[in-house]
Each structure stands twice: as C-alpha cells, then as structure tokens.
PLY file of the C-alpha trace (Angstrom):
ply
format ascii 1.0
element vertex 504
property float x
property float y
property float z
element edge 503
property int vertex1
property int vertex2
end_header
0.00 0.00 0.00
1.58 3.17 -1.18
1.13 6.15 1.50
0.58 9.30 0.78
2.63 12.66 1.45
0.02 13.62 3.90
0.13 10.23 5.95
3.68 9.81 6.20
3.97 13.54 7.32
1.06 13.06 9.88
2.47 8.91 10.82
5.76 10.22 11.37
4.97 13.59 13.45
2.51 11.75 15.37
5.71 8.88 15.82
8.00 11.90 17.13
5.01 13.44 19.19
4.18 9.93 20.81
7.90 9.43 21.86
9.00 12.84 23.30
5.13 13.01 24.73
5.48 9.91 26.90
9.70 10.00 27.62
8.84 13.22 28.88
5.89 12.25 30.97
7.97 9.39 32.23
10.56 10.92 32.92
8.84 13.91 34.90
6.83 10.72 36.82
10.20 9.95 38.01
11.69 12.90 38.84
8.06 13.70 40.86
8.53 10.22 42.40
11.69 10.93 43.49
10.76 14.42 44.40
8.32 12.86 46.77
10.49 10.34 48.42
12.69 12.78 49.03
10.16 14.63 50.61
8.64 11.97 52.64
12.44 11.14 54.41
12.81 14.78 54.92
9.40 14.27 57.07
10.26 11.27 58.44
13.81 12.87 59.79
12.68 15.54 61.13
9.70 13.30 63.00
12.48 11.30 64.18
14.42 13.99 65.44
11.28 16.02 67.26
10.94 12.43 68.63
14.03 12.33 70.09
13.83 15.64 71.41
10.99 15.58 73.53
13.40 13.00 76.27
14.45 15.76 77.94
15.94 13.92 80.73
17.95 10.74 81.53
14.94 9.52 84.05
12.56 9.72 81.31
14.36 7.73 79.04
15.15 4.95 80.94
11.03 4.82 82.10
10.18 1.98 79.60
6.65 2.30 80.11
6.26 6.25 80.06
7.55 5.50 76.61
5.61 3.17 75.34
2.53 4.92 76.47
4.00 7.69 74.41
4.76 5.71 71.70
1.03 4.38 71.57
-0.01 7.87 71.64
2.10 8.74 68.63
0.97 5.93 66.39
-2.62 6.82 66.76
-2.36 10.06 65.20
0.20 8.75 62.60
-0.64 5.76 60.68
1.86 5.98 58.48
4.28 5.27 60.93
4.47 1.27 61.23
7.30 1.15 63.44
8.94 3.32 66.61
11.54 2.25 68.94
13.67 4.13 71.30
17.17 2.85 71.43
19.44 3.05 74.83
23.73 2.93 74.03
25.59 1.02 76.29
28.55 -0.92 77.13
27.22 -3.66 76.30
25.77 -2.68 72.68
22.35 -1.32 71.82
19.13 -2.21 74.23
15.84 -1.23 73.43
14.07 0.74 75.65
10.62 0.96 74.05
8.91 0.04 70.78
5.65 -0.31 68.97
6.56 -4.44 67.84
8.43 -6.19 70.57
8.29 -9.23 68.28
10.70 -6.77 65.53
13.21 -4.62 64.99
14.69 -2.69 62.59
17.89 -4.09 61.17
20.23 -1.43 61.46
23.73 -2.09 60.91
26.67 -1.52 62.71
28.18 0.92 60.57
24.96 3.15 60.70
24.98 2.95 65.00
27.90 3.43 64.53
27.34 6.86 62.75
24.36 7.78 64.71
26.93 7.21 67.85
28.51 10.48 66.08
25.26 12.61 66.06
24.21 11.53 62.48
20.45 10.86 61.13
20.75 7.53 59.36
18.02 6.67 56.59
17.16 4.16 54.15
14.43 3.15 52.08
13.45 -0.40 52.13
10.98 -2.44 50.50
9.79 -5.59 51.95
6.32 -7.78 51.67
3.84 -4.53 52.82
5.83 -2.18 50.55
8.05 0.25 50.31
9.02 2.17 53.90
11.93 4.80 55.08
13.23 3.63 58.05
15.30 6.75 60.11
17.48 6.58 63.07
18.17 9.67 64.81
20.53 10.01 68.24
19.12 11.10 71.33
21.70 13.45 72.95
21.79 14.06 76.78
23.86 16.39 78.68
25.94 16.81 75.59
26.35 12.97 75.26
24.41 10.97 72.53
22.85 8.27 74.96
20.55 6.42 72.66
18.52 7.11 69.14
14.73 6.98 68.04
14.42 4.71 65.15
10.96 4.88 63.36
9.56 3.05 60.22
7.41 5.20 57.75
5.27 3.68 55.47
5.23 4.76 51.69
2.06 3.29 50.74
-0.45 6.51 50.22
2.63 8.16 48.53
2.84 5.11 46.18
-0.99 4.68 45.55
-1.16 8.40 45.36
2.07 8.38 42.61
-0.02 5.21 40.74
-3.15 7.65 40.17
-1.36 10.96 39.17
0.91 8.79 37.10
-2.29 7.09 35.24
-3.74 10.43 35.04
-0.42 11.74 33.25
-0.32 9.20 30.61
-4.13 10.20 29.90
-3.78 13.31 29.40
-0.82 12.55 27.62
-2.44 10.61 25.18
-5.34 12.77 24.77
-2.91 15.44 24.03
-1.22 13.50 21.32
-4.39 12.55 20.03
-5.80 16.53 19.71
-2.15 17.35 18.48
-2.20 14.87 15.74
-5.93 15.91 14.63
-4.43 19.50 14.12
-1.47 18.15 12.73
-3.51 16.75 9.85
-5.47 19.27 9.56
-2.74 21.96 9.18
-0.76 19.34 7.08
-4.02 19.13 4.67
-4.30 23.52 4.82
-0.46 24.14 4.18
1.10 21.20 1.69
-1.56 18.59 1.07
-3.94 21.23 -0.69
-0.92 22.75 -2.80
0.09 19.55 -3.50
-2.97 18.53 -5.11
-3.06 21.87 -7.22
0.51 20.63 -8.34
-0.82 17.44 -9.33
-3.78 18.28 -11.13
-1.35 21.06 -12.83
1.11 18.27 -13.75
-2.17 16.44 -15.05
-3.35 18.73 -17.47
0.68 19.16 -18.38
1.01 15.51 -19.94
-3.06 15.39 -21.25
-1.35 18.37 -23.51
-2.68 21.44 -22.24
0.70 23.67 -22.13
-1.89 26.60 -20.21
-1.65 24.56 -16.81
-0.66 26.56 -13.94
-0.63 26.37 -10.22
-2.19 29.00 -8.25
0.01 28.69 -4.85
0.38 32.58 -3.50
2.21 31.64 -0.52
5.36 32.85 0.19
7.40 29.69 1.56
8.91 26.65 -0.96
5.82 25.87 -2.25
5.39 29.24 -3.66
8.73 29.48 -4.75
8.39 26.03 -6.43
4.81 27.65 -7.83
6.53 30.19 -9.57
9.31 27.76 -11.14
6.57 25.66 -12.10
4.33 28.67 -13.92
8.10 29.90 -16.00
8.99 25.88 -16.83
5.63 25.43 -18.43
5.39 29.14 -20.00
8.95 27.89 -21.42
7.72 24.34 -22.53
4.47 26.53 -24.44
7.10 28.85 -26.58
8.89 26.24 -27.13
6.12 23.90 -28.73
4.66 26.51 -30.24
8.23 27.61 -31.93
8.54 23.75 -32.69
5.37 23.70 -33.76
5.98 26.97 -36.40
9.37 25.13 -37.86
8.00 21.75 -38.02
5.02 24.37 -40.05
8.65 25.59 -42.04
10.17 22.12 -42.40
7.11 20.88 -43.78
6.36 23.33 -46.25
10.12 23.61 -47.12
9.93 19.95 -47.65
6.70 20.15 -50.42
8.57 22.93 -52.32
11.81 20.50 -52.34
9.72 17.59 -53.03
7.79 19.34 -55.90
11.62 20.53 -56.79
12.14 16.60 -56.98
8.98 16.19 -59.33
10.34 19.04 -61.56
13.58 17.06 -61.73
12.26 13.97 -61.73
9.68 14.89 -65.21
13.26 16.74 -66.61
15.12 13.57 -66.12
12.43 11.82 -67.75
12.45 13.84 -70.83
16.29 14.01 -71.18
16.11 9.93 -70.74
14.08 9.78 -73.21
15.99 11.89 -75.36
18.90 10.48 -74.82
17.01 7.05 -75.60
16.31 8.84 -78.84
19.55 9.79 -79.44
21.22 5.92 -79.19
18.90 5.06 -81.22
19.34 7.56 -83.85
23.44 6.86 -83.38
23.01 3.17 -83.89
20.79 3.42 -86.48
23.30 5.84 -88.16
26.55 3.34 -86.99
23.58 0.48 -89.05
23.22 3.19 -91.82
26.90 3.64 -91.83
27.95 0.57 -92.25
25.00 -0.30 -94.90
26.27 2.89 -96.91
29.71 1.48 -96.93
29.03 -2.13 -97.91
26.57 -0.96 -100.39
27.82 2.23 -101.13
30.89 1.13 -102.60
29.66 -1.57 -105.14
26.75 0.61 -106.27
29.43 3.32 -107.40
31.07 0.73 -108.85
28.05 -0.58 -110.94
27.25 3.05 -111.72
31.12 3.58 -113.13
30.68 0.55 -115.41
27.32 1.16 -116.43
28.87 4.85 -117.97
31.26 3.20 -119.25
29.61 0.80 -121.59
27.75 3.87 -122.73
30.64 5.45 -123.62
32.26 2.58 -125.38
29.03 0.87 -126.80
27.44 3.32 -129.60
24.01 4.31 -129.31
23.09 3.69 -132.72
23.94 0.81 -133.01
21.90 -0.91 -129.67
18.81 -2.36 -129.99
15.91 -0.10 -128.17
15.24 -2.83 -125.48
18.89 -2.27 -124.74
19.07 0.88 -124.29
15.77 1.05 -122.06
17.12 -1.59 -120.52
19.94 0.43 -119.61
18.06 3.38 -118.45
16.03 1.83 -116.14
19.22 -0.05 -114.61
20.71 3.66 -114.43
17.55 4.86 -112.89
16.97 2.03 -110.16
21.13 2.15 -109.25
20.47 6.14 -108.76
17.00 5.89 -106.64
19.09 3.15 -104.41
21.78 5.91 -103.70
18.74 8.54 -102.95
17.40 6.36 -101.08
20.50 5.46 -98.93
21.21 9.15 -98.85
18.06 9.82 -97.07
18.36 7.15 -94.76
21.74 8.80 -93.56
20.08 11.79 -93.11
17.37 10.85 -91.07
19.91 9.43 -88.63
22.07 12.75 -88.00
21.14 15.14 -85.47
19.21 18.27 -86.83
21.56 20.92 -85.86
19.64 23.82 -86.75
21.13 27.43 -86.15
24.03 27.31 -83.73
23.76 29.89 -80.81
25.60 31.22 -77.77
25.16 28.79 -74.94
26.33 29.75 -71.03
28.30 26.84 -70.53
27.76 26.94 -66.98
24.41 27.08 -66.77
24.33 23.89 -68.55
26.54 22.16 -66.25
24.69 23.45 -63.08
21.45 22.36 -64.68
22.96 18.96 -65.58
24.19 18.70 -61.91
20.85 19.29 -60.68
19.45 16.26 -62.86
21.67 13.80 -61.55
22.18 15.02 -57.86
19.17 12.68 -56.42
20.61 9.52 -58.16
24.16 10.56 -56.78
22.75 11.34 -53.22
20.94 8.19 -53.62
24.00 6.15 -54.27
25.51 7.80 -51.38
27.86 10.31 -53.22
29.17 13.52 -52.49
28.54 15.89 -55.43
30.38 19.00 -56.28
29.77 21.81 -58.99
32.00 24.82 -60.03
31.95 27.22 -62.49
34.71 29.95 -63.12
33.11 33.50 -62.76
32.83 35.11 -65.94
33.03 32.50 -68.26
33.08 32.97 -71.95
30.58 31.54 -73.87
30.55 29.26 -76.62
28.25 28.81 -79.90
26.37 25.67 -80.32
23.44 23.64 -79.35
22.51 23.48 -75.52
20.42 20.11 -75.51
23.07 18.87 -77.28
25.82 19.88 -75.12
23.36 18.80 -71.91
23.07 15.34 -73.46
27.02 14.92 -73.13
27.64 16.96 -69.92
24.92 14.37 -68.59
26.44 11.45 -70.51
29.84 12.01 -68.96
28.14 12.70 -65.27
25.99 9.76 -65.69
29.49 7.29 -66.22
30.82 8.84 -63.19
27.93 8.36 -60.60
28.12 4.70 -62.15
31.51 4.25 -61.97
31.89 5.60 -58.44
31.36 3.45 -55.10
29.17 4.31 -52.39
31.34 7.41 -50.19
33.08 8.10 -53.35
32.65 12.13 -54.74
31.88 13.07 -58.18
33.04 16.78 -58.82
31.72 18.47 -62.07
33.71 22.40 -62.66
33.84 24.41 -65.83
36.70 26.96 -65.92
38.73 28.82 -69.55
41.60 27.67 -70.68
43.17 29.58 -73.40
40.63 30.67 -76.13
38.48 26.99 -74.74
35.78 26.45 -72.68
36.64 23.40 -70.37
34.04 21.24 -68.81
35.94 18.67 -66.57
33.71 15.72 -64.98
35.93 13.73 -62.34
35.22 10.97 -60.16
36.64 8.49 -57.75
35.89 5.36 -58.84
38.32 2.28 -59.80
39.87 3.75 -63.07
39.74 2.30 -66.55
42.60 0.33 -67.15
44.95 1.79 -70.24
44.38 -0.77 -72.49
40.95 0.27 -72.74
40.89 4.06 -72.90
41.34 3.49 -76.68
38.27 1.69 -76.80
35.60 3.41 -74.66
34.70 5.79 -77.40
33.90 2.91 -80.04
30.34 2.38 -80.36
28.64 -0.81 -78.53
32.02 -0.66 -76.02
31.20 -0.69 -72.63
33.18 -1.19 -69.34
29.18 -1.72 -67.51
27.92 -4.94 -66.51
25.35 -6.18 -69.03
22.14 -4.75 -69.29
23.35 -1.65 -67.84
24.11 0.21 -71.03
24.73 -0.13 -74.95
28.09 1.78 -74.85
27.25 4.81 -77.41
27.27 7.29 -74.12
30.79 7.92 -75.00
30.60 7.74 -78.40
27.38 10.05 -78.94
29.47 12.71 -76.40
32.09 12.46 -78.96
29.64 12.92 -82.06
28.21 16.12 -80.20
31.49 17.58 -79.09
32.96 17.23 -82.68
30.41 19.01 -84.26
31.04 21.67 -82.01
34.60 21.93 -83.05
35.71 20.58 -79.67
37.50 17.73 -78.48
37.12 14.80 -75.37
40.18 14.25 -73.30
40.69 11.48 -71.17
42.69 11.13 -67.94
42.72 7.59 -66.16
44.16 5.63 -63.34
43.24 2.56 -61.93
42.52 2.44 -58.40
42.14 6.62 -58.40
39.33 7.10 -60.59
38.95 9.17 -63.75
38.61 12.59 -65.59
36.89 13.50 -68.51
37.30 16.85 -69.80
35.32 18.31 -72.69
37.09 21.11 -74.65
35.15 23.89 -76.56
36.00 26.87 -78.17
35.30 30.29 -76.86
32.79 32.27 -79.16
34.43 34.95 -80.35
0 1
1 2
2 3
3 4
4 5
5 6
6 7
7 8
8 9
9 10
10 11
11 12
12 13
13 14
14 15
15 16
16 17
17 18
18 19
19 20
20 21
21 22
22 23
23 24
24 25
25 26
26 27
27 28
28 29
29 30
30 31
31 32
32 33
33 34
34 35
35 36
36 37
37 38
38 39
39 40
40 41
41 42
42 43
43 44
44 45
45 46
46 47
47 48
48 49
49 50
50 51
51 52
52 53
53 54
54 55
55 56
56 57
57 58
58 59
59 60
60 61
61 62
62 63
63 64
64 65
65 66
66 67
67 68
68 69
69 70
70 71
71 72
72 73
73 74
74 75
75 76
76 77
77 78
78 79
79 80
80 81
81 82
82 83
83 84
84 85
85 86
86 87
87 88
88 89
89 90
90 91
91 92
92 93
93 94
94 95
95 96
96 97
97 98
98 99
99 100
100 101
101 102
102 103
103 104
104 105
105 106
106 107
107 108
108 109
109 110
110 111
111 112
112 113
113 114
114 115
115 116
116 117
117 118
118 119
119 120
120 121
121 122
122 123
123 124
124 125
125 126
126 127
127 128
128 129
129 130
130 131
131 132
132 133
133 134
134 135
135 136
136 137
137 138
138 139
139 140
140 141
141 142
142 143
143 144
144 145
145 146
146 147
147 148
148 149
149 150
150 151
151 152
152 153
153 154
154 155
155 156
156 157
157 158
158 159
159 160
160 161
161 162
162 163
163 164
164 165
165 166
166 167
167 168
168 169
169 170
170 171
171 172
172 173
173 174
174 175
175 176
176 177
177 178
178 179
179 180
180 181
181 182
182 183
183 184
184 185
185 186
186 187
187 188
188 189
189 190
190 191
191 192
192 193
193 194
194 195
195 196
196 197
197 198
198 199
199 200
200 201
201 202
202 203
203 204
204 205
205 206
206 207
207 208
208 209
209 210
210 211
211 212
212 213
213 214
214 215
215 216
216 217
217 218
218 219
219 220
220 221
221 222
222 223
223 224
224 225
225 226
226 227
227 228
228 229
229 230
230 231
231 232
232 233
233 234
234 235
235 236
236 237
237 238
238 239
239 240
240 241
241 242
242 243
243 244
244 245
245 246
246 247
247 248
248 249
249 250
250 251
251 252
252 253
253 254
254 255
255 256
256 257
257 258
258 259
259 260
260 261
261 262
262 263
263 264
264 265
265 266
266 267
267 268
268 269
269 270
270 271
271 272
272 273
273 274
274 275
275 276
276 277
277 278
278 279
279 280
280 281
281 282
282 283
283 284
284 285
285 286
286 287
287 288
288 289
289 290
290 291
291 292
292 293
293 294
294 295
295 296
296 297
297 298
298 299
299 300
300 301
301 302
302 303
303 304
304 305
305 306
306 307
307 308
308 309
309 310
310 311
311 312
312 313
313 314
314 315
315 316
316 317
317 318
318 319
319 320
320 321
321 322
322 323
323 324
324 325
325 326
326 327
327 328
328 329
329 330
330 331
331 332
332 333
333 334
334 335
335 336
336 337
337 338
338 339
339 340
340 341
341 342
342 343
343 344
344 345
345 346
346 347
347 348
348 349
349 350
350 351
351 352
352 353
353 354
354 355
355 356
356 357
357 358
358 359
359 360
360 361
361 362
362 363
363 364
364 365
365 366
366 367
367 368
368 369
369 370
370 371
371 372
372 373
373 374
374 375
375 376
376 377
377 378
378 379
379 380
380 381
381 382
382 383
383 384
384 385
385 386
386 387
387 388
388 389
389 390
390 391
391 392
392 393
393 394
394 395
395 396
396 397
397 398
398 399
399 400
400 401
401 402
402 403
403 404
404 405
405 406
406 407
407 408
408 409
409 410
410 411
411 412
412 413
413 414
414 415
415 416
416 417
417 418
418 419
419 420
420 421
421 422
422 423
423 424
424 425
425 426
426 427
427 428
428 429
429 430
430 431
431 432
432 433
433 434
434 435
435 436
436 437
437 438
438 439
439 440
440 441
441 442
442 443
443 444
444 445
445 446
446 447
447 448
448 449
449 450
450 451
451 452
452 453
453 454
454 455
455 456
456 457
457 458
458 459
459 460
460 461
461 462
462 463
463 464
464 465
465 466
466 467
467 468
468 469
469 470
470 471
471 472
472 473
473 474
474 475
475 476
476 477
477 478
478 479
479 480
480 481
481 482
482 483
483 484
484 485
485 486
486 487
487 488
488 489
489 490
490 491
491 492
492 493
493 494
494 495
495 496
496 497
497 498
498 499
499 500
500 501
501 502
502 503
C-alpha cells in the first residue's frame, strides 16, 4: 500500500510526538517520584528527630513504660508510621528501651549505629512484603552525650498509591494530548502542503493530457510558492517552445513540399532528357547500321554506276537495240533511286543541328548537376559543382551539349562506389571552354581508354548500357569543333574533360 505525502507527514509527526510526549511524561513521573520520596524522608527525619527531642531527661528515658505509652499515643495520630523504637547505648551494645513491635526490629547495621553514635540521622528506604518504607534513626543526645537514638519506620504506601493515580492520570492526558495534536497536525498538514500539493498534481495532469496553459495558483510565500513560480516559468517555457517547434516543423514541412515538388520538376526533366537520350542511341546506332549499310553498299553501287557509264561510252548508241538501251536506263535509274534512297536514310539518322547559338556553358553544367544530384545522393555520393566566374561563352546547341555533360556525369555516378565524390567544374583555358567531370571510382585500365569511345564498347555490366554514351558525347562535341580528353588511373578514378571553343 503506497502512502501518501500527507500520511507519512502526519504517521511520522505523530511517531516523534508519541515518543518525546510519553519520555517526557515518564521521565517527569520519576523525577516527581523521586521528588516525593525525598520529601517523605525529609518528614520522616525531622519526625524522628522532634521524637528524640521531647526526652528531655535521663529519668525519662530509661522509664520503659512512660515510653511506650508515648509511643502508643504517637501511632494513633500517625498511621503511616508502622514502626517506633527508642534505642538506649551502652557498654554492652544497643538495648531497646521501648517500641511499637516487641516481636521486631529494625535491622540497622553496625556501621549506621555506629554513625548515629557520632550525632548523624541515618536513613534508608526499604521495601519488603507490605511495601516500600523509610526507616530513620536519629541520636538522642543528653547532657551533651548521645545516649541512645529513636528509630521509626514510615510507610510509603499513600505516597505510592497516590504516585499510581497521578501517574495514570499523566499518561491520559498525555495521550489525549497527542491525540488533539495529531488531529491539528492533519489538519494543518491538509491547509499548508496537502492542498498545494494537489493543485501541483492536477497542474502536472493537465501538463502531460497536452494542455501547455496549466498553472498552479500557490500565493504563498514559503517553498511551495517558490516552487509555484518555477513551475508557472517551466511550463510558459515548454508553451514557446512547442509553439516555436510547432511553427518550424510548419517551415520544415512546407520547405519539404517545395523540395519535393523541386524533386517532381527534376524527376519529369530527367524523364524527358532519358528519353531523349534514348532517342539519341537510337538515332546513333541506327546511323553506326546506316553507316555501315552505306559502306558495304555504297561502294559496289558506285562501282556498278562507273561501269554502267562506261559501256555507254564505249558501246554506240546507234547501233543498240531499243530494249537495250531502255534496258539500260532503267538499270541507271533504279542504281540512282538506291543511292537517294540510302542518302536519305543517312540523313534521317544525323542530329538536326539547326542554327548554332551562344550557350552559357555553366548554366548547362549546373542544370545537368541538378538532374543527376538525387541519383548521386541516392548512391551515397558527395557531389560537387563549379563554375569559373565570368566565363566565356561558346556557340552551339545546348540540348546537345546537356546530353554529353549528362552522358559524362551519368558514367561517373556509375563508376563511383558508395562514399566516393563526383566533382563536375567548368573553368577557360586559353581561347576553350573546359568542362571537366571527375570521379573516384576504380579507373579504366589503359588498355581500354582506346576503346571506350567505339560504339557498342562498354566497361558496364550487361544490361546496364549499350556503350554509345561515349561515343554520342564524342559525335556532339565534334560538331562543335571541340575535343574529349581522357585522364585515367586505376585504383584513383577518372577525368573526362570536354574542350570547346570560346565564341568569339
């Protein structure tokens, strides 16, 4: 069972009141008891001295039966004396002379005679079957000579009954006091901490159900209100502070819809620049097909066509047959429609250049960089763009010279392992425009730098490319009168750098 403040303050001030309350009361009992037993052989001295006093003269007190008479007279107006004897000193030891019990007598040692022989009052208190009792002995002096002593037996029984009653009385009211002192313990307990307590609480309730307006009303000026206060500033503190949380998570998340909406923008851009660089591969193999078609037909249709003029020259036209000769035309005709033909073919597969213009170099690269930084971040990359200030400019096509830029940045972010950095920077060099694309991947091994730039050559795993990235870059930066350098070493990574000239 768990206690509460309010009990444990009230059980253990009742514990400390109960303990002092009744040591105390003991201990004054005692003291009292003491008090009064010091006062009853005070009485009983000085009885037994007024006792001895009235002998005044040897003849009375050797009259045995004068005393006793006297005795008896004393006991009946003192009950609480149980026992008187009148002692006589001689040579021969102590006689007595009278007493109240012939059949007793009080056991007084030799040592204390002995000091009552010297004029001293001897007491002691002794307990015995009828209680507790002071017995005195106190010399009897005449003519200057201590002749005998008066030895009397007080009883201590009304003192003891009385001392039983006022100490049952004492513990009463003792524990009637501790009784009313622990009601109005817990009652000022409940006025001055349980009741601010439970304002605390039901403060520190509201605090977790959310409600950051919880205060405690304590206007007192001790620790509690102290603590109050504190309490009031903490939560005014915890309410800025979610409310300022609350206003930048409000930031964050707005920050974080324009950046994913920025990420939707890139995303559709990639997806059109994929797409047209899937258009381009498969315009550059179709050309590398129409290429190679050209040349392997090319050739022997030139051929046929030099033969076929010169059997007209040598053969005269007069004198063939008209089947011949349309013959011949049509052969003519059908060998020139096949080179029209393959003509247009070749066409179709180039680039359409249209008009060249002045292109801000890097604006293209920063644009590339943007396309390509969620795949790098992604692959867990660190990449870094630069541009000289005040770069020239050069004239050409800016899809086009995106598509490499992208190519080349692409290779690296593929070619680099996860940590790695990819670093993109376009700077002047001379009457050039350099666009260098370096990474930190494994390298390309020399006896392959010769090849990457052949079409269908890759240095990829399969499926992960047809190897004409390098090889449409090249296209593109030839026709722009520029060249592709490579830089290489295995184990360090590599650097591409695409050279253009400045427009004048």
């Amino acid at each position: 069972m768990r206690l509460t403040i309010r009990s444990k303050l009230v059980c253990s001030s009742l514990l400390i009141l109960v303990v002092v309350s009744f040591a105390f009361t003991l201990v004054h009992l005692r003291l009292s008891r003491s008090w009064v037993e010091e006062d009853l052989r005070e009485r009983a001295v000085t009885f037994a001295r007024e006792i001895a006093a009235t002998i005044g003269d040897r003849r009375e007190f050797e009259s045995g039966p004068l005393l006793a008479r006297q005795i008896a007279s004393i006991l009946e107006v003192r009950p609480n004396v149980l026992q008187l004897d009148v002692l006589r000193f001689g040579d021969a030891g102590t006689e007595v002379v009278a007493t109240s019990e012939p059949r007793l007598r009080l056991p007084f040692t030799r040592r204390e005679v002995e000091r009552v022989r010297r004029g001293e009052v001897v007491s002691r208190l002794v307990r015995d079957g009828g209680g507790r009792a002071w017995e005195v002995i106190a010399p009897v002096t005449l003519e200057g000579t201590v002749a005998g002593a008066v030895a009397a037996k007080f009883s201590l029984d009304r003192a003891d009954a009385l001392a039983a009653r006022v100490r049952w009385a004492a513990l009463g009211v003792t524990a009637a006091s501790v009784a009313v002192m622990g009601l109005l313990m817990g009652l000022v307990v409940t006025l001055v901490v349980t009741r601010p307590l439970g304002r605390f609480m039901a403060a520190i309730r509201r605090l977790q159900a959310g409600d950051t307006a919880a205060a405690v009303d304590v206007a007192t000026g001790d620790e509690l209100g102290v603590l109050a206060r504190h309490f009031n500033a903490m939560v005014a503190r915890v309410r800025d502070f979610r409310e300022e949380l609350q206003a930048r998570i409000k930031e964050a998340t707005a920050e974080l819809e324009g950046r994913y909406r920025e990420v939707e923008r890139l995303n559709e851009r990639l997806f059109a620049l994929q797409r047209s660089l899937s258009h381009a591969e498969r315009l550059a193999l179709a050309g590398r097909i129409m290429a190679e078609v050209a040349h392997e037909l090319g050739t022997p249709l030139h051929s046929v066509m030099g033969h076929l003029e010169l059997l007209r020259q040598d053969l005269p036209v007069e004198g063939l047959p008209d089947d011949v000769r349309r013959r011949l035309a049509v052969i003519e005709g059908e060998l020139r429609r096949m080179t029209e033909i393959i003509a247009r073919l070749l066409d179709l597969t180039r680039r359409p250049p249209g008009p060249p213009e002045l292109v801000d170099v890097a604006q293209v690269v920063g644009q590339c960089a943007e396309v390509v930084r969620p795949g790098a971040t992604a692959a867990g990359l660190r990449l870094e763009v630069s541009a000289a200030p005040g770069l020239p400019r050069v004239r050409g096509h800016a899809g086009q010279l995106q598509q490499a830029v992208l190519n080349l940045l692409t290779n690296a972010i593929d070619a680099t392992p996860p940590g790695g950095r990819v670093r993109v920077a376009a700077a002047a060099d001379g009457g050039e425009v350099v666009v260098e694309v370096r990474d930190t991947g494994a390298g390309i091994p020399r006896d392959r730098q010769a090849r990457i730039f052949e079409p269908f050559f890759s240095t990829k795993d399969a499926g992960r490319g047809a190897g004409l990235g390098l090889f449409i870059t090249t296209q593109i930066v030839r026709e722009h009168g520029g060249r592709l350098d490579l830089e290489s070493e295995v184990g360090r990574g590599s650097a591409f750098r695409l050279r253009l000239p400045a427009a004048a």
